[in-house]
mmJSON file of the N, C-alpha and C atoms, coordinates in Angstrom:
{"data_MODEL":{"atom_site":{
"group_PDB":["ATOM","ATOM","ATOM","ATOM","ATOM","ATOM","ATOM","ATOM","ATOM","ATOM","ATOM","ATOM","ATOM","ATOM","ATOM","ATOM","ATOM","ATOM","ATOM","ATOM","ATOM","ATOM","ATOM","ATOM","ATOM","ATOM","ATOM","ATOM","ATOM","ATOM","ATOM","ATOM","ATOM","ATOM","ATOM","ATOM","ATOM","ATOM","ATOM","ATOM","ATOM","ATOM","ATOM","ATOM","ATOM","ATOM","ATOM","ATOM","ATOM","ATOM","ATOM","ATOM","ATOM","ATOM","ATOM","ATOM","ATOM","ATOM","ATOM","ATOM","ATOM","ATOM","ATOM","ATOM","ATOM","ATOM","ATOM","ATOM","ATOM","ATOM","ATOM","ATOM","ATOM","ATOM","ATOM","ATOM","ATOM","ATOM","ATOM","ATOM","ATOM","ATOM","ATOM","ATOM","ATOM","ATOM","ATOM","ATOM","ATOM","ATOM","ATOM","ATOM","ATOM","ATOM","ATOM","ATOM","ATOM","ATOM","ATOM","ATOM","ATOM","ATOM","ATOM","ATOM","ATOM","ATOM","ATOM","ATOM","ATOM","ATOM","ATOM","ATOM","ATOM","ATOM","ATOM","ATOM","ATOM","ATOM","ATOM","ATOM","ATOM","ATOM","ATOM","ATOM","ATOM","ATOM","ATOM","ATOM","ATOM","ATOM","ATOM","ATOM","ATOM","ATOM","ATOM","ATOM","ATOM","ATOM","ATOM","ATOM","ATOM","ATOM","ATOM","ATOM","ATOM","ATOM","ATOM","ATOM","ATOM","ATOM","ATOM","ATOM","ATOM","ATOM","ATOM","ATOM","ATOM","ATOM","ATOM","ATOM","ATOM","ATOM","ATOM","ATOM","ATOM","ATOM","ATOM","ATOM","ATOM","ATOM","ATOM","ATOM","ATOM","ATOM","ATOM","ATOM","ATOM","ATOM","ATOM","ATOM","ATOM","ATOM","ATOM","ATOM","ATOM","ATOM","ATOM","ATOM","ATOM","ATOM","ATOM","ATOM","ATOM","ATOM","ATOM"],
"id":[1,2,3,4,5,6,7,8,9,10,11,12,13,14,15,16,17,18,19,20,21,22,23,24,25,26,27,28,29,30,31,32,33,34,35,36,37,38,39,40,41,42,43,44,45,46,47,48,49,50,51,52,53,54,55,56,57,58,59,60,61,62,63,64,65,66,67,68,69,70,71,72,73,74,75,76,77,78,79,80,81,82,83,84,85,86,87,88,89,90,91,92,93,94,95,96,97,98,99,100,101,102,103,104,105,106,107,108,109,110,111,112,113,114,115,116,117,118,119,120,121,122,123,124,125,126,127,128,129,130,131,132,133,134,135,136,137,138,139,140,141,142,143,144,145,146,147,148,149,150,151,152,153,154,155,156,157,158,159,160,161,162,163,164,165,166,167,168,169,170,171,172,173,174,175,176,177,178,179,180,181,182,183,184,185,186,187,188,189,190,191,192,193,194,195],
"type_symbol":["N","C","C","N","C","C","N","C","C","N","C","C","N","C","C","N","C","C","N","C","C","N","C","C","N","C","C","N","C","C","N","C","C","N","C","C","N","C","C","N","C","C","N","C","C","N","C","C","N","C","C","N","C","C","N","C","C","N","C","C","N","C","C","N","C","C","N","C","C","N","C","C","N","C","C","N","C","C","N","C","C","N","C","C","N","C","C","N","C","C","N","C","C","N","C","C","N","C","C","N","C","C","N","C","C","N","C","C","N","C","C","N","C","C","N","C","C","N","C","C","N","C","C","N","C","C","N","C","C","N","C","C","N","C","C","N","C","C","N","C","C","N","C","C","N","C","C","N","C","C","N","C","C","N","C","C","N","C","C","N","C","C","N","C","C","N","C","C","N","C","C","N","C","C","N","C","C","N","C","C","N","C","C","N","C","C","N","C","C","N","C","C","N","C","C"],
"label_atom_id":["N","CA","C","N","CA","C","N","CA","C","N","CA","C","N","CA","C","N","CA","C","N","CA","C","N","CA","C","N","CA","C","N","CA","C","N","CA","C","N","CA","C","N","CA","C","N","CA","C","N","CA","C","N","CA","C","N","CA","C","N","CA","C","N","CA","C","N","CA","C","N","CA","C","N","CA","C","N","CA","C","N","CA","C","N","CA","C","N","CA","C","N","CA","C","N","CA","C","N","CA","C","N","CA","C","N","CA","C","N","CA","C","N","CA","C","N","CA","C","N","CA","C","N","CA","C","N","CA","C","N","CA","C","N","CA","C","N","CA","C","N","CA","C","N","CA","C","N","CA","C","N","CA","C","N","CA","C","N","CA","C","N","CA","C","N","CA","C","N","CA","C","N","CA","C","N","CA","C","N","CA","C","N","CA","C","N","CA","C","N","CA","C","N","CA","C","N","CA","C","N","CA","C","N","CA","C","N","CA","C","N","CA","C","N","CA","C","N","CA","C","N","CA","C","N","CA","C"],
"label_alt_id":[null,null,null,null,null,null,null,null,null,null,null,null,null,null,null,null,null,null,null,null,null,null,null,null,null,null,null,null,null,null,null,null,null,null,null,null,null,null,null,null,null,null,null,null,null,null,null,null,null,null,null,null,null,null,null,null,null,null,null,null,null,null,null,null,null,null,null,null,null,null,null,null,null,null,null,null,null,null,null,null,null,null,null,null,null,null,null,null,null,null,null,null,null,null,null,null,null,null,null,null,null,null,null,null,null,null,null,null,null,null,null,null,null,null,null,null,null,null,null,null,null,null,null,null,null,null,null,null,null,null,null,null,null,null,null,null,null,null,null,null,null,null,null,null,null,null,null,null,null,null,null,null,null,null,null,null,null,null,null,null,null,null,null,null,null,null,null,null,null,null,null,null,null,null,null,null,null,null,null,null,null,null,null,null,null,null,null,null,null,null,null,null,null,null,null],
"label_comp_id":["UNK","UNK","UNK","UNK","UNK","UNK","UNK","UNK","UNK","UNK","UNK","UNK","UNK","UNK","UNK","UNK","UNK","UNK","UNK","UNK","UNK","UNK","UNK","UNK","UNK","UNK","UNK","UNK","UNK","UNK","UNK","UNK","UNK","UNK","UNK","UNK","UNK","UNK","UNK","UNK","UNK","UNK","UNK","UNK","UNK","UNK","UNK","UNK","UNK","UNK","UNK","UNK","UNK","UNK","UNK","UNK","UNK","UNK","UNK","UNK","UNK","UNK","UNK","UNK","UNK","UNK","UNK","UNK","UNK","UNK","UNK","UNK","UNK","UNK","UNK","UNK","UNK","UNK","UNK","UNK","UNK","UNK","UNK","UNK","UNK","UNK","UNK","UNK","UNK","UNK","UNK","UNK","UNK","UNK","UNK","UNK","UNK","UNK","UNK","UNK","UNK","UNK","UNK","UNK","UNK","UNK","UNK","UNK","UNK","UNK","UNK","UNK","UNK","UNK","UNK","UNK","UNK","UNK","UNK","UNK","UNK","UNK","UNK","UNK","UNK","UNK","UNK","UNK","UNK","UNK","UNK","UNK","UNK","UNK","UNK","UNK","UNK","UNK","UNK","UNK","UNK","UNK","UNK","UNK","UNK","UNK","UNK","UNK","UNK","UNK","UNK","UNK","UNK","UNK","UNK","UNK","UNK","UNK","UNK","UNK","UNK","UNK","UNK","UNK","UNK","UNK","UNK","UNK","UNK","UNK","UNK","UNK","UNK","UNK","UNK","UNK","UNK","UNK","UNK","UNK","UNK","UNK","UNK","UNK","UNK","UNK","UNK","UNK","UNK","UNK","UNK","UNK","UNK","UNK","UNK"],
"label_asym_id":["A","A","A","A","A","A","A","A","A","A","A","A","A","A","A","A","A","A","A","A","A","A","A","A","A","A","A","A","A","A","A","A","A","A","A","A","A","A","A","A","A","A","A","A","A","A","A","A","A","A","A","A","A","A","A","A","A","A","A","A","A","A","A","A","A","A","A","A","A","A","A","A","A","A","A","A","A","A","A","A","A","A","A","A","A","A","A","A","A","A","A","A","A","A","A","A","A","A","A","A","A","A","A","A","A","A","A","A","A","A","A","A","A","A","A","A","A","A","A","A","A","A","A","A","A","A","A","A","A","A","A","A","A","A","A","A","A","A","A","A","A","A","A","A","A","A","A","A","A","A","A","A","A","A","A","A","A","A","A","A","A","A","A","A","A","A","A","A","A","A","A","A","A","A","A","A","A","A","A","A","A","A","A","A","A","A","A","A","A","A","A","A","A","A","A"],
"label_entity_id":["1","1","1","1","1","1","1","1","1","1","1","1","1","1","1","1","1","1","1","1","1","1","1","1","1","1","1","1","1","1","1","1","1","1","1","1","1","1","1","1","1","1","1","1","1","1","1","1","1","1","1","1","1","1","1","1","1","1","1","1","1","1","1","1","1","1","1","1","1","1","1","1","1","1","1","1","1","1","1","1","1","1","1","1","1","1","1","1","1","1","1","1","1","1","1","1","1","1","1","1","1","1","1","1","1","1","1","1","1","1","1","1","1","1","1","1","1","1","1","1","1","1","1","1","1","1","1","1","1","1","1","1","1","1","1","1","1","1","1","1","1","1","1","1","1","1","1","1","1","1","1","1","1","1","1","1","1","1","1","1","1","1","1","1","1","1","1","1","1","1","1","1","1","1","1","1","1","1","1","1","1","1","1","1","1","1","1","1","1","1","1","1","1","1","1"],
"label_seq_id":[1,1,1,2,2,2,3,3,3,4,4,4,5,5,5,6,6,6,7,7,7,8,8,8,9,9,9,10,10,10,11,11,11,12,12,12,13,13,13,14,14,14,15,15,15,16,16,16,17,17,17,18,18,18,19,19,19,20,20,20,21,21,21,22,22,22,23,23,23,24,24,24,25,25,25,26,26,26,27,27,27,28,28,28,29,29,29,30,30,30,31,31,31,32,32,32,33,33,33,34,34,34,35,35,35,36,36,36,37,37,37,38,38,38,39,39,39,40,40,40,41,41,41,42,42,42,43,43,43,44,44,44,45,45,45,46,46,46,47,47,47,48,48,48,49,49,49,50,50,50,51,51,51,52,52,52,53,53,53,54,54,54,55,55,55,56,56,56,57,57,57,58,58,58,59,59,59,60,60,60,61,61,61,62,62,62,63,63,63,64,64,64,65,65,65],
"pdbx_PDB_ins_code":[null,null,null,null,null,null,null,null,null,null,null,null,null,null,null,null,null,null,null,null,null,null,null,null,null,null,null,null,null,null,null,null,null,null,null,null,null,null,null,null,null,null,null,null,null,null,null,null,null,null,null,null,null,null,null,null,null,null,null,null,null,null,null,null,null,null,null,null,null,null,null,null,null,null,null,null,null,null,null,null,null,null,null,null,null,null,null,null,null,null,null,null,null,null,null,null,null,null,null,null,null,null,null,null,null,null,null,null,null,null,null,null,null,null,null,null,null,null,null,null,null,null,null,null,null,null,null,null,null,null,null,null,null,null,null,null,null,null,null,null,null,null,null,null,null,null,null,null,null,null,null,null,null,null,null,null,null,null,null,null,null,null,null,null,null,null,null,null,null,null,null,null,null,null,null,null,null,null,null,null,null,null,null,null,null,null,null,null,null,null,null,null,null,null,null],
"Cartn_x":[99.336,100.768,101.228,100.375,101.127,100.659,99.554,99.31,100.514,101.234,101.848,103.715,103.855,105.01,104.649,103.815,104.091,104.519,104.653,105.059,106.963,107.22,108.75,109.178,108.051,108.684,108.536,108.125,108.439,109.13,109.704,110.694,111.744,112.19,113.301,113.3,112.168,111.821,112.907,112.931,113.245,114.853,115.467,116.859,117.391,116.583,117.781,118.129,118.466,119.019,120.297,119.73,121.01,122.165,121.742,122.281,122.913,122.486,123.574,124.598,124.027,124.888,125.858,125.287,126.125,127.697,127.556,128.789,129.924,129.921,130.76,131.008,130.068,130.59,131.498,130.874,131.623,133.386,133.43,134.732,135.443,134.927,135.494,135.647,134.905,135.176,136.226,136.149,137.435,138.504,138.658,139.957,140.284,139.112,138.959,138.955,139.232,138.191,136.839,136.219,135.137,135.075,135.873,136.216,135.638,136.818,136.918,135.51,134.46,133.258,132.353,132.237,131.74,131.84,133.085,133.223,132.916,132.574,132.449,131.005,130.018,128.492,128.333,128.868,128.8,128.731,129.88,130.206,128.934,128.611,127.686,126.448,125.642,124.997,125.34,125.757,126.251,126.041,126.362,126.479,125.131,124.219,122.61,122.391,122.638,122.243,122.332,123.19,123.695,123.115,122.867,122.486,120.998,120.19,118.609,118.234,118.661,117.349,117.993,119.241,119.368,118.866,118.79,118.135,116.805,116.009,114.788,113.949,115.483,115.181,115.139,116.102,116.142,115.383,114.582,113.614,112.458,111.373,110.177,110.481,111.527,112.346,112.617,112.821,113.508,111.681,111.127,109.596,108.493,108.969,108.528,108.506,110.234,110.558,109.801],
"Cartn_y":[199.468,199.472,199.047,198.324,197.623,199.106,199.685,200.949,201.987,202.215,203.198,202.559,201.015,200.846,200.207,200.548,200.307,200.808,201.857,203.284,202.871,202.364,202.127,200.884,199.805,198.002,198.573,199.575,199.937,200.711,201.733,202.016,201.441,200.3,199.435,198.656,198.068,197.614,198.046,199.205,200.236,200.508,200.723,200.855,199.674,198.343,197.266,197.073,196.853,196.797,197.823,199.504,200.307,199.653,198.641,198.607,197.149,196.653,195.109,195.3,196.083,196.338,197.108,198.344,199.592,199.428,198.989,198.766,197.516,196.666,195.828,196.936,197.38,198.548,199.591,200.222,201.293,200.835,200.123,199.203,198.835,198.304,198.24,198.937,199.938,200.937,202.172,202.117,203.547,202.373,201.257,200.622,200.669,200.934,200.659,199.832,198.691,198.024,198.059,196.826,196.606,196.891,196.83,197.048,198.59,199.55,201.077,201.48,200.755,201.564,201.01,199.997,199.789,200.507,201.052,202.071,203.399,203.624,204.481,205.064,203.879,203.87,203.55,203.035,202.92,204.243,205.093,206.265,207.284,206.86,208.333,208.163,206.339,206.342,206.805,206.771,207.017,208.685,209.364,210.554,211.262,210.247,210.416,210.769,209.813,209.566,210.448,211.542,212.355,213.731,213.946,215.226,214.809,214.066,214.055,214.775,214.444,214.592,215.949,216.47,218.306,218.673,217.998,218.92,219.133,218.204,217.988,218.941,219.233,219.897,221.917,221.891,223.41,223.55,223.015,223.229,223.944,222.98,224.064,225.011,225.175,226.562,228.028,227.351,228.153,228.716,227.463,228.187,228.928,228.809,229.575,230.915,231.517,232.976,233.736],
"Cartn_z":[161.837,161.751,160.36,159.832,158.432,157.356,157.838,156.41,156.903,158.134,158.144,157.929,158.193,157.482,155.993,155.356,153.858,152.883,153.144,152.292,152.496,153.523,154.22,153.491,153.403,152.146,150.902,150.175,148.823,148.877,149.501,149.344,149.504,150.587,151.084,149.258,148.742,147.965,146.452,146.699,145.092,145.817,146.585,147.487,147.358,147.589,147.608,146.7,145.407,144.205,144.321,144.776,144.819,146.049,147.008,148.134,148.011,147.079,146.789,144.906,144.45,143.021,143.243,143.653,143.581,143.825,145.394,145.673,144.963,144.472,143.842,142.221,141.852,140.667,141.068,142.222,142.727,142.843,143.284,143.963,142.675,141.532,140.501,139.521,139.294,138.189,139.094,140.112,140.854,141.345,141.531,141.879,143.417,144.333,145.54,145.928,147.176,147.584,147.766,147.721,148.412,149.746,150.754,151.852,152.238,151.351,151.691,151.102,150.155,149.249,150.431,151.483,152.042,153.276,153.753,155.15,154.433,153.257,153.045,152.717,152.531,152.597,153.833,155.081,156.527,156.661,156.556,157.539,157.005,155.564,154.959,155.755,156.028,156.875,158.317,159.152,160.29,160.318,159.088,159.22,159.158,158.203,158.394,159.612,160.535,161.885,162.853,162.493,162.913,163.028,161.143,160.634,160.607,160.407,160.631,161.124,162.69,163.699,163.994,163.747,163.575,162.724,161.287,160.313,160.535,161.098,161.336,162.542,163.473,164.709,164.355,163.149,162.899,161.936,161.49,160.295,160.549,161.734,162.693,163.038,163.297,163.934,162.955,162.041,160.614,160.216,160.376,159.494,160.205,161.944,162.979,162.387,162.575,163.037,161.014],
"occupancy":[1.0,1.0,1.0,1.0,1.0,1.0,1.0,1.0,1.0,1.0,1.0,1.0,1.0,1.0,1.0,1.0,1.0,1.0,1.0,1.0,1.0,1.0,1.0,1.0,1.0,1.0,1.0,1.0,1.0,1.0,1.0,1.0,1.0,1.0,1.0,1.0,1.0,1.0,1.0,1.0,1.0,1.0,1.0,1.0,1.0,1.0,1.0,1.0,1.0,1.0,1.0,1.0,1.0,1.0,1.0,1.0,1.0,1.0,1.0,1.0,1.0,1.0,1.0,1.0,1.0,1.0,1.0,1.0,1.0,1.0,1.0,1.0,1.0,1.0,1.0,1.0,1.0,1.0,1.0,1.0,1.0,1.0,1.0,1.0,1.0,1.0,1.0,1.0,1.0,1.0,1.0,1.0,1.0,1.0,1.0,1.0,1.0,1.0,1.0,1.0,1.0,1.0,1.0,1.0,1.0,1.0,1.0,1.0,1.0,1.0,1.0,1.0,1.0,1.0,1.0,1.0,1.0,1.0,1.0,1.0,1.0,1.0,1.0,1.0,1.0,1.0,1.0,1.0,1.0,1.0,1.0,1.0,1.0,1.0,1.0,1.0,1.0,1.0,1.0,1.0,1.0,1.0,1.0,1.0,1.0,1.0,1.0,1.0,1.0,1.0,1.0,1.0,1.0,1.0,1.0,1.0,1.0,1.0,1.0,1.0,1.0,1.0,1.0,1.0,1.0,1.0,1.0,1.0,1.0,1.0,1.0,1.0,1.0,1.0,1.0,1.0,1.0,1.0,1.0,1.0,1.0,1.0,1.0,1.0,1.0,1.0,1.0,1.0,1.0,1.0,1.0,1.0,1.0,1.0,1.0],
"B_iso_or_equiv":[0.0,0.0,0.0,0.0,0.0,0.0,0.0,0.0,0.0,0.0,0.0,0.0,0.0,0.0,0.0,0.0,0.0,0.0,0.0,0.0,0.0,0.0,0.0,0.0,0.0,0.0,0.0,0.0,0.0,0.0,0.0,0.0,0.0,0.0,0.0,0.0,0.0,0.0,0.0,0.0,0.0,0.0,0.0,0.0,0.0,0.0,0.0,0.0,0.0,0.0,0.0,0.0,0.0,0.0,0.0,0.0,0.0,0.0,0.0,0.0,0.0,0.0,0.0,0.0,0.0,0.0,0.0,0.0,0.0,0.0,0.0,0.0,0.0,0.0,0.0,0.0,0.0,0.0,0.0,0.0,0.0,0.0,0.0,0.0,0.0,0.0,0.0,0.0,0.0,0.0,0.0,0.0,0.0,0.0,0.0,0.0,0.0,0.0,0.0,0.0,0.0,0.0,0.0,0.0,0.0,0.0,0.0,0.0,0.0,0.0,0.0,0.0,0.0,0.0,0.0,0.0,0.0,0.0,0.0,0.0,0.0,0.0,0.0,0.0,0.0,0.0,0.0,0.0,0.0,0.0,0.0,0.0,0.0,0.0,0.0,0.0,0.0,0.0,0.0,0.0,0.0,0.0,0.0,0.0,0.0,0.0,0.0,0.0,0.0,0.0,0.0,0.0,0.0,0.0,0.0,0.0,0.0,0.0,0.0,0.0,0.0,0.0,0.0,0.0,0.0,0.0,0.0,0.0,0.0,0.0,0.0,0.0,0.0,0.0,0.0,0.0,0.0,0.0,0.0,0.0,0.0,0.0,0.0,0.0,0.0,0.0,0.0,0.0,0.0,0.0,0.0,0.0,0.0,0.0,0.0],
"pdbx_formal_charge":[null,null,null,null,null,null,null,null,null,null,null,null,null,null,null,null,null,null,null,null,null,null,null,null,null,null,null,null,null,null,null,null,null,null,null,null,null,null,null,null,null,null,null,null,null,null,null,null,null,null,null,null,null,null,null,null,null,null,null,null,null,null,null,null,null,null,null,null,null,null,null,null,null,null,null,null,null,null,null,null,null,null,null,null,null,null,null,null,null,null,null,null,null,null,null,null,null,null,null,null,null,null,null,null,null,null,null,null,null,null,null,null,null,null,null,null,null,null,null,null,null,null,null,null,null,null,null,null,null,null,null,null,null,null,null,null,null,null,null,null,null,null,null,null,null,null,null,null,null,null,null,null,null,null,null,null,null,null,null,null,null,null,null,null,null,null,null,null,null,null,null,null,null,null,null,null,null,null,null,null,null,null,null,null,null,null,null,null,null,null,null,null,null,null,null],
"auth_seq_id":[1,1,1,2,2,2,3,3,3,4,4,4,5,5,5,6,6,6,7,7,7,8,8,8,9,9,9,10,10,10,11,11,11,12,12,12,13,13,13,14,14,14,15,15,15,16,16,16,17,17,17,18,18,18,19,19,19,20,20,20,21,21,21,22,22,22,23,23,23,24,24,24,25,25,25,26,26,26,27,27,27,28,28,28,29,29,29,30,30,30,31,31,31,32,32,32,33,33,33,34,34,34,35,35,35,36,36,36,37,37,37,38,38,38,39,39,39,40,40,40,41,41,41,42,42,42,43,43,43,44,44,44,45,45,45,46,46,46,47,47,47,48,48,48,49,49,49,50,50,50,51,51,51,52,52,52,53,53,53,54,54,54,55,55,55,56,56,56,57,57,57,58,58,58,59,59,59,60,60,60,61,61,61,62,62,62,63,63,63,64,64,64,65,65,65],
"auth_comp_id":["UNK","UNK","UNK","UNK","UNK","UNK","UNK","UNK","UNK","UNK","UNK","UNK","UNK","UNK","UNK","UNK","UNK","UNK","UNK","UNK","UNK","UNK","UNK","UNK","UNK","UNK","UNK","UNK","UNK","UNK","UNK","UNK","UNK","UNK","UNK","UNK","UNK","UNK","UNK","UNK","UNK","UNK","UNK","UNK","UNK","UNK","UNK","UNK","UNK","UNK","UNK","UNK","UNK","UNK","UNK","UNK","UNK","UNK","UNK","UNK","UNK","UNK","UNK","UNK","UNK","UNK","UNK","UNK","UNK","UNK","UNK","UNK","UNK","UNK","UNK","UNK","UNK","UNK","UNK","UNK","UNK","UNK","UNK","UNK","UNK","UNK","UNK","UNK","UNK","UNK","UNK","UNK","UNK","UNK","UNK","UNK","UNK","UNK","UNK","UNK","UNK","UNK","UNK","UNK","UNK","UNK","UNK","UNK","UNK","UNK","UNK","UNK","UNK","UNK","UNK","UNK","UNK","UNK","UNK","UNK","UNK","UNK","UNK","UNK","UNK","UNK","UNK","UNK","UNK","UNK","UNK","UNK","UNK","UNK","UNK","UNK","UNK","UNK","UNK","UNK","UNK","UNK","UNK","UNK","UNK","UNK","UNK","UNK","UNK","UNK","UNK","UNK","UNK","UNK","UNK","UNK","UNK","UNK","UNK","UNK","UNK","UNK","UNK","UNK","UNK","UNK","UNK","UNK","UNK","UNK","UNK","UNK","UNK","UNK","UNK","UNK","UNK","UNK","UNK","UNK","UNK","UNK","UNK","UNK","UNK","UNK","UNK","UNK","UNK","UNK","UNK","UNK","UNK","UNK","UNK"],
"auth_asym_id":["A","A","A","A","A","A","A","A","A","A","A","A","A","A","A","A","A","A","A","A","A","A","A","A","A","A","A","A","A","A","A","A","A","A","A","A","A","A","A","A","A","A","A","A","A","A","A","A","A","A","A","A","A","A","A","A","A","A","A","A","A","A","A","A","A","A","A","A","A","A","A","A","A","A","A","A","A","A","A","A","A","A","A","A","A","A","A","A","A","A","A","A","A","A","A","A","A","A","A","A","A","A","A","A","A","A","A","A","A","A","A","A","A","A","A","A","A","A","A","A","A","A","A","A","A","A","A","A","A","A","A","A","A","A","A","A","A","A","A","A","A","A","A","A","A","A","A","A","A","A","A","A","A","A","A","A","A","A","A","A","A","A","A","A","A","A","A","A","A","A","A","A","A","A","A","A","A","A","A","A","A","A","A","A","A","A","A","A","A","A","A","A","A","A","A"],
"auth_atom_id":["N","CA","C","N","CA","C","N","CA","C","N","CA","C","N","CA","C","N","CA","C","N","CA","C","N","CA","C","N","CA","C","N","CA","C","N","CA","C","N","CA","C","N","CA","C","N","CA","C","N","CA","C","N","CA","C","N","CA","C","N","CA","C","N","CA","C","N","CA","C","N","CA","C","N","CA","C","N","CA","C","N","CA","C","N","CA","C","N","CA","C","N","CA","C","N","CA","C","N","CA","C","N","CA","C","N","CA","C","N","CA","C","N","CA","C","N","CA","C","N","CA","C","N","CA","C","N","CA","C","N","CA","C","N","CA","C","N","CA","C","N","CA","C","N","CA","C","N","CA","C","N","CA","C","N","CA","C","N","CA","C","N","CA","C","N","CA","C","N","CA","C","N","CA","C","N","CA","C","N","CA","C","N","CA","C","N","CA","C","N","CA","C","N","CA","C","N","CA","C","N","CA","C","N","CA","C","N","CA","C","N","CA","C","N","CA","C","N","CA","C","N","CA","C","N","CA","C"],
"pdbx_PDB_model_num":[1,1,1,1,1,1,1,1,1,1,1,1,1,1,1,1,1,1,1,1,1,1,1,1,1,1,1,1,1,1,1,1,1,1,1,1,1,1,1,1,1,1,1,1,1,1,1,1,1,1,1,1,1,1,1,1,1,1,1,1,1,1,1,1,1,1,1,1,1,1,1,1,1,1,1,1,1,1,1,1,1,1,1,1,1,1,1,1,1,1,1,1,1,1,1,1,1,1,1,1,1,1,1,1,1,1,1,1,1,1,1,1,1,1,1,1,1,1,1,1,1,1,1,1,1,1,1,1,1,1,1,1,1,1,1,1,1,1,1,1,1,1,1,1,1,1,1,1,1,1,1,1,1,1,1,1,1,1,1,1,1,1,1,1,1,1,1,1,1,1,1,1,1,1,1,1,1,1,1,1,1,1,1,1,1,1,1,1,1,1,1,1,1,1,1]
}}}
């Protein structure tokens, strides 16, 4: 279990920096809140959640036919 989530702590690894900076820049260089740059990296995740496991589902399908 630890060789198949390790590939997952270096990547989390190289993301957290984008996932605690980003947003206080974002928020200040466009004149947003922090608030709205944060529902707004919520919803893009959420929308992951969404489109994955379809994108993932029409893909075998696509390389079937």
């Amino acid at each position: 279990m630890i060789a198949y989530a390790a590939p997952g702590a270096a990547i989390k690894g190289m993301t957290l920096p984008l996932i605690s900076y980003l947003p206080p820049v974002y928020a200040a260089l466009s004149g947003f809140s922090l608030t709205s740059v944060g529902l707004v990296f919520m919803f893009a995740r959420l929308w992951d959640l969404i489109i994955d496991p379809v994108a993932g589902s029409i893909m075998p399908a696509a390389r079937q036919s």
